[in-house]
VEXTOR-261057 format. One record per atom (N, C-alpha, C, O): x, z, y; chain; residue number from 1. Coordinates in Angstrom, 1 decimal, decimal comma, m for minus. Example, Ala and Ser with C-alpha at 12.3 -4.5 7.8 and 13.67 -1.06 7.14 Angstrom:
{{13,2 7,8 m5,7} "A" 1},
{{12,3 7,8 m4,5} "A" 1},
{{13,2 7,8 m3,3} "A" 1},
{{14,2 8,5 m3,3} "A" 1},
{{12,8 7,1 m2,2} "A" 2},
{{13,7 7,1 m1,1} "A" 2},
{{12,9 7,9 0,0} "A" 2},
{{13,4 8,0 1,1} "A" 2},
//
This chain:
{{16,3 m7,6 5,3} "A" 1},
{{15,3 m6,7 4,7} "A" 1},
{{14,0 m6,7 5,6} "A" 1},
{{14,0 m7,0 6,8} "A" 1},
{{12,9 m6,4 4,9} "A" 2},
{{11,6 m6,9 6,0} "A" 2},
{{10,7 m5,2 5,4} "A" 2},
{{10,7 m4,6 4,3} "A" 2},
{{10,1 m4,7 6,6} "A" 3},
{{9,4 m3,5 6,2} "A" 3},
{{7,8 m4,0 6,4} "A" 3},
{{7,4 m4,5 7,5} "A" 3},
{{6,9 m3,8 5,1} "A" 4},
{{5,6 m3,9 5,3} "A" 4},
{{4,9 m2,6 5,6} "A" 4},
{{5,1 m1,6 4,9} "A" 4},
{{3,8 m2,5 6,6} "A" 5},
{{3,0 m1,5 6,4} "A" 5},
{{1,4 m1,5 6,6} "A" 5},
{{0,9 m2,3 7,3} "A" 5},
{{0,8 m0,9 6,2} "A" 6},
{{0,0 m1,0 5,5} "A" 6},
{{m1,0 0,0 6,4} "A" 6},
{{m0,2 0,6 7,1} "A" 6},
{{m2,4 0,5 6,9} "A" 7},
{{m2,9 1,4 7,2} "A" 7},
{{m4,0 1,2 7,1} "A" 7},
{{m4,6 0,2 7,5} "A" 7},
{{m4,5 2,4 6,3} "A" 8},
{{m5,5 3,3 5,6} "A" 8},
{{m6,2 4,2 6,3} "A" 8},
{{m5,5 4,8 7,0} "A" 8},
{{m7,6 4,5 6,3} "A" 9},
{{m8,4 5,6 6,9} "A" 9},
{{m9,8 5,5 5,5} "A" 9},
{{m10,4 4,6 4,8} "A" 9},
{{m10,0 7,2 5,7} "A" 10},
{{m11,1 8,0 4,5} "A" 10},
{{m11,7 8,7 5,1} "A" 10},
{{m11,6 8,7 6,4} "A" 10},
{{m12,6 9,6 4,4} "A" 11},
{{m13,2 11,0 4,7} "A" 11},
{{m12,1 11,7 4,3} "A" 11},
{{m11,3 11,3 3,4} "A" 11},
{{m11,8 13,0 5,1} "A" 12},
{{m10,7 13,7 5,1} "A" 12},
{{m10,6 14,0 3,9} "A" 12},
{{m9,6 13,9 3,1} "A" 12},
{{m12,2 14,8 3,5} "A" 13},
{{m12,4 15,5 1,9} "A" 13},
{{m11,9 14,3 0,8} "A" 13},
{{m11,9 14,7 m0,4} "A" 13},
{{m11,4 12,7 1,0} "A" 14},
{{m10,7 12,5 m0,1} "A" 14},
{{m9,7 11,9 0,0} "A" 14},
{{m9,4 10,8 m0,3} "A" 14},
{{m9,2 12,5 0,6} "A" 15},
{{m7,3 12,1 1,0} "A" 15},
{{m7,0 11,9 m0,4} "A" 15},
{{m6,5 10,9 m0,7} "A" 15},
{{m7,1 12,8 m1,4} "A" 16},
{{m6,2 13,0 m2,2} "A" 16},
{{m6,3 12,3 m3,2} "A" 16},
{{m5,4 11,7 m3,8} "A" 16},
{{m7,9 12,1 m3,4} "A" 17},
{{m7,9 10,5 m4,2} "A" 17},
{{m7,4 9,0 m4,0} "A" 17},
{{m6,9 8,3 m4,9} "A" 17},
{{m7,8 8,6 m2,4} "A" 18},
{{m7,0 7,9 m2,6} "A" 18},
{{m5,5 7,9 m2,5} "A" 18},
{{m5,0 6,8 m2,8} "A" 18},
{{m4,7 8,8 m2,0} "A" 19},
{{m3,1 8,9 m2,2} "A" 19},
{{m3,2 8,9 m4,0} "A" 19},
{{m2,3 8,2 m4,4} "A" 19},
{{m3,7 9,4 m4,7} "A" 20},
{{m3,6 9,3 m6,6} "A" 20},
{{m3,8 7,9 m6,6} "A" 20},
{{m2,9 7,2 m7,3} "A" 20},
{{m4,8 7,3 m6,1} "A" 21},
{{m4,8 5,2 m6,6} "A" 21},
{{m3,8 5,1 m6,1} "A" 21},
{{m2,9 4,9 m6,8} "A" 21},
{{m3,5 5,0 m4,7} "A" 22},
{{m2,4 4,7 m3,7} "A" 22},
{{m0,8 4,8 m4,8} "A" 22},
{{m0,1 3,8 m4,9} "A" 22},
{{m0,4 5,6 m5,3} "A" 23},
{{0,3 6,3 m6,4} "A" 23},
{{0,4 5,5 m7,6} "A" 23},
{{1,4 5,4 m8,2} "A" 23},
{{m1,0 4,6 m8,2} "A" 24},
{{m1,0 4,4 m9,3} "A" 24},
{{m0,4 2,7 m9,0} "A" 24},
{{0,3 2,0 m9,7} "A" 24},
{{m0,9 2,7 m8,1} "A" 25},
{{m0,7 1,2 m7,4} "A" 25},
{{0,8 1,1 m7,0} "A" 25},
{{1,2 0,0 m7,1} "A" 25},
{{1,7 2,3 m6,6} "A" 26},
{{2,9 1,8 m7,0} "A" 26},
{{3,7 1,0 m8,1} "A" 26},
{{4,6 0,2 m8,0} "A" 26},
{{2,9 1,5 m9,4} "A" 27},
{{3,3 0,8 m10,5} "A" 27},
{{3,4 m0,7 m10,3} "A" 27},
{{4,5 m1,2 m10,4} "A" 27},
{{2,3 m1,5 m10,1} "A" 28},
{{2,8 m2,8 m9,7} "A" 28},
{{3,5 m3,4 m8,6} "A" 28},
{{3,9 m4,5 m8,5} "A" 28},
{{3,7 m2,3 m7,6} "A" 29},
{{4,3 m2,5 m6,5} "A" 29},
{{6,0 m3,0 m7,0} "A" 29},
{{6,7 m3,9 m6,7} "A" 29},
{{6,0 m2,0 m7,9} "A" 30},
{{8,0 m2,0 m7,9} "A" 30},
{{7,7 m3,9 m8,9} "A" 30},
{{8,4 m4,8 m8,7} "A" 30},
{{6,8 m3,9 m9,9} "A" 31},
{{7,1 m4,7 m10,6} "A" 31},
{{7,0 m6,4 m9,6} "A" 31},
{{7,0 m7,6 m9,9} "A" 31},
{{6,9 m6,1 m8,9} "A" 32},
{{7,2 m7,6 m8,0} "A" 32},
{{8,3 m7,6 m7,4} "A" 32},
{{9,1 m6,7 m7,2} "A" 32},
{{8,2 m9,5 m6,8} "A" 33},
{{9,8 m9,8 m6,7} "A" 33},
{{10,1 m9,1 m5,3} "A" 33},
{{9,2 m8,7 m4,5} "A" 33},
{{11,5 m8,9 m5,1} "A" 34},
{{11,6 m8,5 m4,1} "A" 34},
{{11,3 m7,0 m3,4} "A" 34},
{{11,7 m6,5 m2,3} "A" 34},
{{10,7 m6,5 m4,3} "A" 35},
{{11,0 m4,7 m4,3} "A" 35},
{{11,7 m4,0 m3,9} "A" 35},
{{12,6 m3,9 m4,7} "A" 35},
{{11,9 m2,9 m2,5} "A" 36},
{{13,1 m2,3 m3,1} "A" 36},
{{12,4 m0,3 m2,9} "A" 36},
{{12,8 0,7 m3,5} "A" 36},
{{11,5 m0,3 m2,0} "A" 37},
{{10,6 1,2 m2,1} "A" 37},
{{9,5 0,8 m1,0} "A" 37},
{{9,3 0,0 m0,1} "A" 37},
{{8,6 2,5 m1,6} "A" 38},
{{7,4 1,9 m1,0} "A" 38},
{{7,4 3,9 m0,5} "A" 38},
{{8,2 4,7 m1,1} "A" 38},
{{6,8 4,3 0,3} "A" 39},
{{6,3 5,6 1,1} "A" 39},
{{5,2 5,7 1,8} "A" 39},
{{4,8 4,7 2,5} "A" 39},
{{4,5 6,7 1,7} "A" 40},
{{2,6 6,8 1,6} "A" 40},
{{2,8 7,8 3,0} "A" 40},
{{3,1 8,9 2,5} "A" 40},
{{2,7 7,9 4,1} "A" 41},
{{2,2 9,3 5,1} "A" 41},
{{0,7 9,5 4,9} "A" 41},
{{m0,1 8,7 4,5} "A" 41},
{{0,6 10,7 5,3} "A" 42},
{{m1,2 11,0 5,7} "A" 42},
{{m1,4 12,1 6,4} "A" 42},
{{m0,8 13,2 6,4} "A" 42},
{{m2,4 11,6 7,2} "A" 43},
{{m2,9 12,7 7,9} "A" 43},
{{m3,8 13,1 7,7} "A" 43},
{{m4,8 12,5 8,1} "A" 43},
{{m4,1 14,8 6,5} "A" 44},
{{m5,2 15,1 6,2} "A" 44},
{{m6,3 15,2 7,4} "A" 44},
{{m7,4 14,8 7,0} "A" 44},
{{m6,3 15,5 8,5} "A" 45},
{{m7,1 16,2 9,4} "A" 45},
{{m7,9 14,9 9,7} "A" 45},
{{m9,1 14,9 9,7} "A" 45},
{{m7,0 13,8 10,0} "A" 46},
{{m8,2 12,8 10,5} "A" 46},
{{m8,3 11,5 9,3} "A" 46},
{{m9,1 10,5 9,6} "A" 46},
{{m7,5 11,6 8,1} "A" 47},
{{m8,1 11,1 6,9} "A" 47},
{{m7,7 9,9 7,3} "A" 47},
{{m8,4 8,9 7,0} "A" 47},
{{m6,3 9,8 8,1} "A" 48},
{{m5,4 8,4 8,5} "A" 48},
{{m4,3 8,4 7,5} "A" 48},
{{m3,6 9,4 7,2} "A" 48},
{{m4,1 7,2 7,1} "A" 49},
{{m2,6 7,4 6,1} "A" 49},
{{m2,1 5,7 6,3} "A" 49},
{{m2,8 4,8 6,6} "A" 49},
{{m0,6 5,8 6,0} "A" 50},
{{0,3 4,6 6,3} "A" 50},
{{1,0 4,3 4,9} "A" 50},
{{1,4 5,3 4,3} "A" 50},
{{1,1 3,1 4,5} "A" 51},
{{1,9 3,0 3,9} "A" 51},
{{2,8 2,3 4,0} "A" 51},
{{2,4 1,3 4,6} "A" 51},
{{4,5 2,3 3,7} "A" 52},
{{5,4 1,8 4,4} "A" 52},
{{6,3 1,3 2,8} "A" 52},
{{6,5 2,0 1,8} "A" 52},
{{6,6 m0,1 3,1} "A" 53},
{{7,1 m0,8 1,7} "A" 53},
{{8,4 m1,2 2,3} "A" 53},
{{8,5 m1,1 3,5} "A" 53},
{{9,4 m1,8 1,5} "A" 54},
{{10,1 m2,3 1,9} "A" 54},
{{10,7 m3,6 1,4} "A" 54},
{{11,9 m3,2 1,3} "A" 54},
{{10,8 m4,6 1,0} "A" 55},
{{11,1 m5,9 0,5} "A" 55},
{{12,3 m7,0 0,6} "A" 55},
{{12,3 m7,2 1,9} "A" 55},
{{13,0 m7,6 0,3} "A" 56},
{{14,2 m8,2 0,4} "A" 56},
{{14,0 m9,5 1,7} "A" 56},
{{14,5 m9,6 2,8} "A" 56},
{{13,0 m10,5 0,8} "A" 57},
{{12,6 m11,2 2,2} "A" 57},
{{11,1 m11,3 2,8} "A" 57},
{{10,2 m10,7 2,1} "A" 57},
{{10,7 m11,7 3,8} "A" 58},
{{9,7 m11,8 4,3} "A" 58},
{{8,3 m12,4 3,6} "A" 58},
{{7,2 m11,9 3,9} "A" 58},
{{8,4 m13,4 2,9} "A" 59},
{{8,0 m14,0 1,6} "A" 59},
{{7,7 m12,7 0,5} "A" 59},
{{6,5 m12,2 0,5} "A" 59},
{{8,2 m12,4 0,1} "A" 60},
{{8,3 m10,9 m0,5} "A" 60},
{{7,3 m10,2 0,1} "A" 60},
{{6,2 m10,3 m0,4} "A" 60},
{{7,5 m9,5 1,0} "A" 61},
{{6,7 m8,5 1,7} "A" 61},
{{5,1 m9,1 1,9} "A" 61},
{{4,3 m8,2 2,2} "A" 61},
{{4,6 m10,4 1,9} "A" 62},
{{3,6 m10,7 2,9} "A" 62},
{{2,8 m11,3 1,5} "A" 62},
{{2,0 m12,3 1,5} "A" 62},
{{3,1 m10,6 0,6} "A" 63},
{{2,1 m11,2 m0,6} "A" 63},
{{0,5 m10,5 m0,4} "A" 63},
{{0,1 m9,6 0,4} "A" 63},
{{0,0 m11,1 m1,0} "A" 64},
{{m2,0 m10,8 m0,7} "A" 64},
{{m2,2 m9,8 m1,4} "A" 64},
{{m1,4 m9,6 m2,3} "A" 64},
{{m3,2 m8,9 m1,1} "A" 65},
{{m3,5 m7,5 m1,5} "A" 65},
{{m4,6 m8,3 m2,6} "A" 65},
{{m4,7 m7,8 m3,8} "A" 65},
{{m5,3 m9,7 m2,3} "A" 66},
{{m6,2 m10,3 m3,7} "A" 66},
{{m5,4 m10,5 m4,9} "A" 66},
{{m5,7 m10,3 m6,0} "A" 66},
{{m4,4 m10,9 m4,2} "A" 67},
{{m3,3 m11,4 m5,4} "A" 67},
{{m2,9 m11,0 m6,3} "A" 67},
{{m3,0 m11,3 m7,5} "A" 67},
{{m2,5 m10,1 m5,7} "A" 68},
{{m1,8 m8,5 m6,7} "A" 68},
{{m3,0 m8,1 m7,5} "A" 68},
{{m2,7 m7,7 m8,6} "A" 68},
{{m4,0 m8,1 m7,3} "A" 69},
{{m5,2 m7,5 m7,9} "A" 69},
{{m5,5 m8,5 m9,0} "A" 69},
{{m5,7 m8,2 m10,2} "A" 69},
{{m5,5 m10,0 m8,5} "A" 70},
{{m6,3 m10,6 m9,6} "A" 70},
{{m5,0 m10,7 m10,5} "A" 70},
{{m5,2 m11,0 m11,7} "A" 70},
{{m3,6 m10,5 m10,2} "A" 71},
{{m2,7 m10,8 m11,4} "A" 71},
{{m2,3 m9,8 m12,6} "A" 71},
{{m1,5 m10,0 m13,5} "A" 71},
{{m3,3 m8,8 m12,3} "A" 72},
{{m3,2 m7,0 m13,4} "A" 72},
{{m3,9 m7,0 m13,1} "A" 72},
{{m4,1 m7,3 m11,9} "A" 72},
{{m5,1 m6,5 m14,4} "A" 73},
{{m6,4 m6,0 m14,7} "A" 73},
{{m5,8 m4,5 m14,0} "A" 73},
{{m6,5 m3,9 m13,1} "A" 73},
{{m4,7 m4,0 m14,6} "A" 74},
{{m4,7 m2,6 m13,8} "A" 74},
{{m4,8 m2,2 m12,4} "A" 74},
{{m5,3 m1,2 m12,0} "A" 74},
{{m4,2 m3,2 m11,7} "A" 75},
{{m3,9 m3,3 m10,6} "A" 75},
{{m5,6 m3,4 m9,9} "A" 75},
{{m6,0 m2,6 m9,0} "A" 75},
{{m6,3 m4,3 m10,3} "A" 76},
{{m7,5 m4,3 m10,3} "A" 76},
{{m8,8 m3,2 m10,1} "A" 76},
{{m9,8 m3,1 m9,4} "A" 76},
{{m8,0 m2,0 m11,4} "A" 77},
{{m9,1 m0,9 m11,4} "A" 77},
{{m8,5 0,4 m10,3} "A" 77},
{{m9,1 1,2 m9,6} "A" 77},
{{m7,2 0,0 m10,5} "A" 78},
{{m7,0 1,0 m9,1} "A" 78},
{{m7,4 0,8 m8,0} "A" 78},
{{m7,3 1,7 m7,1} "A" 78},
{{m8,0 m0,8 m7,6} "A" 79},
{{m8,3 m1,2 m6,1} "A" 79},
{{m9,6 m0,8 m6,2} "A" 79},
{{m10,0 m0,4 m5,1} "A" 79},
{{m10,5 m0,9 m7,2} "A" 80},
{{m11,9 m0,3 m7,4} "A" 80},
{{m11,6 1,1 m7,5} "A" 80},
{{m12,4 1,6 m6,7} "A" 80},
{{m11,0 2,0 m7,9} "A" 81},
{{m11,0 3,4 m7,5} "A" 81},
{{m11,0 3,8 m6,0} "A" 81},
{{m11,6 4,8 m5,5} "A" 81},
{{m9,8 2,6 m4,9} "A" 82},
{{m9,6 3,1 m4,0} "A" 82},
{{m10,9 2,7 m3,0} "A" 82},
{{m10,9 2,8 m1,7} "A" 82},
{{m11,9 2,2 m3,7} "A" 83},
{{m13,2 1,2 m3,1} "A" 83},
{{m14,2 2,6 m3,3} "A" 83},
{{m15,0 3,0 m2,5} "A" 83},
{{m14,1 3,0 m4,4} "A" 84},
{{m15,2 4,1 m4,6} "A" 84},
{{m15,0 5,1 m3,7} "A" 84},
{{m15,9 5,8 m3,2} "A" 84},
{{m13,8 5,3 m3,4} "A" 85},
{{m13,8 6,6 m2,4} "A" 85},
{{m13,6 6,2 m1,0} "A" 85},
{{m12,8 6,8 m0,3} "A" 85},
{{m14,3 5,0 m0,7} "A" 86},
{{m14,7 4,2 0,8} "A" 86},
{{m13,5 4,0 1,8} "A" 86},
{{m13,8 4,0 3,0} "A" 86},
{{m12,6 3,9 1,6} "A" 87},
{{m11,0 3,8 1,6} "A" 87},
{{m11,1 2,6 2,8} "A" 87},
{{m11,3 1,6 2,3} "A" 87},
{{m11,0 2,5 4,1} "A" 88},
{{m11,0 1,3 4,6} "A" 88},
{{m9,2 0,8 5,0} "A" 88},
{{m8,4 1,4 5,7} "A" 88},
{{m9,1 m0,4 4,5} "A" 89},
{{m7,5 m0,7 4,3} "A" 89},
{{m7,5 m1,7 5,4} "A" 89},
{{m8,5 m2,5 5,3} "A" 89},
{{m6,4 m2,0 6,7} "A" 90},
{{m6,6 m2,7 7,4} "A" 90},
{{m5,6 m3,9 7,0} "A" 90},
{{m4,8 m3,8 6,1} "A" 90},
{{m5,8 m4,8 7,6} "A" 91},
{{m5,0 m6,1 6,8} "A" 91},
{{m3,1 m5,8 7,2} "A" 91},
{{m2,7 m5,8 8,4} "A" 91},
{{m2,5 m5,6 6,5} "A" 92},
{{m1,3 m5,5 6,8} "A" 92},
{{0,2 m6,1 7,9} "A" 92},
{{0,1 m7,3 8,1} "A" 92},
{{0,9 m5,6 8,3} "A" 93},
{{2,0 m6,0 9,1} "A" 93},
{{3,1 m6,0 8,3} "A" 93},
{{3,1 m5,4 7,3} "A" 93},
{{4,1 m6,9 8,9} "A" 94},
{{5,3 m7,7 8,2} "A" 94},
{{6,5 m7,4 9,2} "A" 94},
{{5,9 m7,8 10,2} "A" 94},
{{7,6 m7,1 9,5} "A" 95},
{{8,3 m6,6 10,7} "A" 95},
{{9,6 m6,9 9,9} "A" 95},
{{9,6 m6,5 8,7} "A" 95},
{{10,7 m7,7 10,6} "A" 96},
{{12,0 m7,6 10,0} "A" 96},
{{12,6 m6,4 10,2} "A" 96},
{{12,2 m5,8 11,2} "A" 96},
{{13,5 m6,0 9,6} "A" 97},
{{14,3 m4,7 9,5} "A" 97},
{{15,5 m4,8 10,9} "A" 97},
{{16,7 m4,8 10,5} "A" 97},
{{15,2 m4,7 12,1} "A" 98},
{{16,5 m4,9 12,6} "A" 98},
{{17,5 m4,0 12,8} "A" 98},
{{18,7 m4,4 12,7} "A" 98},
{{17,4 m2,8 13,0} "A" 99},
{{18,0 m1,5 13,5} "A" 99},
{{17,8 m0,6 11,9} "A" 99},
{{16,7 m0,6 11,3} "A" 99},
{{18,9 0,3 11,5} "A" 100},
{{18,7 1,4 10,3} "A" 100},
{{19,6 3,0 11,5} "A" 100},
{{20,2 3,1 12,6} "A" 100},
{{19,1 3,6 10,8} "A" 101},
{{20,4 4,9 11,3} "A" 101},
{{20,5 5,6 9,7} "A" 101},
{{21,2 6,5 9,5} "A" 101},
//
């Protein structure tokens, strides 16, 4: 199992917009290969947020944030939503799963 994560920073005042795109963008999350869950943290105060996915193989997990976008129109308007509310997304990490409790 391989965990992707993801990290996000906003204006505090719109955390909550982008956690709603963040949200909508699950939807094509689950529909790719290799799926198995995805979990959003945030920190309203300093308008930091993580997202943590989780995927079968490594391959799986390390797909392009372009990609996903140009293969759904929807997928598309949610990345432009999370663009309007100045959302800066940093390029993602890939980590195999070694240890669970």
């Amino acid at each position: 199992m391989y965990v992707r994560i993801s990290r996000a920073s906003c204006d505090p005042s719109k955390c909550d917009e982008v956690l709603a795109a963040a949200q909508q963008m699950n939807t094509w999350l689950r529909q790719l290969p290799g799926f198995q869950s995805s979990y959003w943290a945030v920190d309203r105060t300093r308008g930091a947020m993580m997202a943590v996915s989780t995927w079968d193989t490594r391959e799986h997990a390390s797909f392009s944030r372009e990609a996903l976008i140009a293969a759904d129109t929807g997928a598309a308007a949610v990345s432009r939503g999370m663009q309007d509310t100045r959302a800066q997304m940093q390029p993602p990490e890939v980590y195999e799963m070694a240890a669970q409790a």
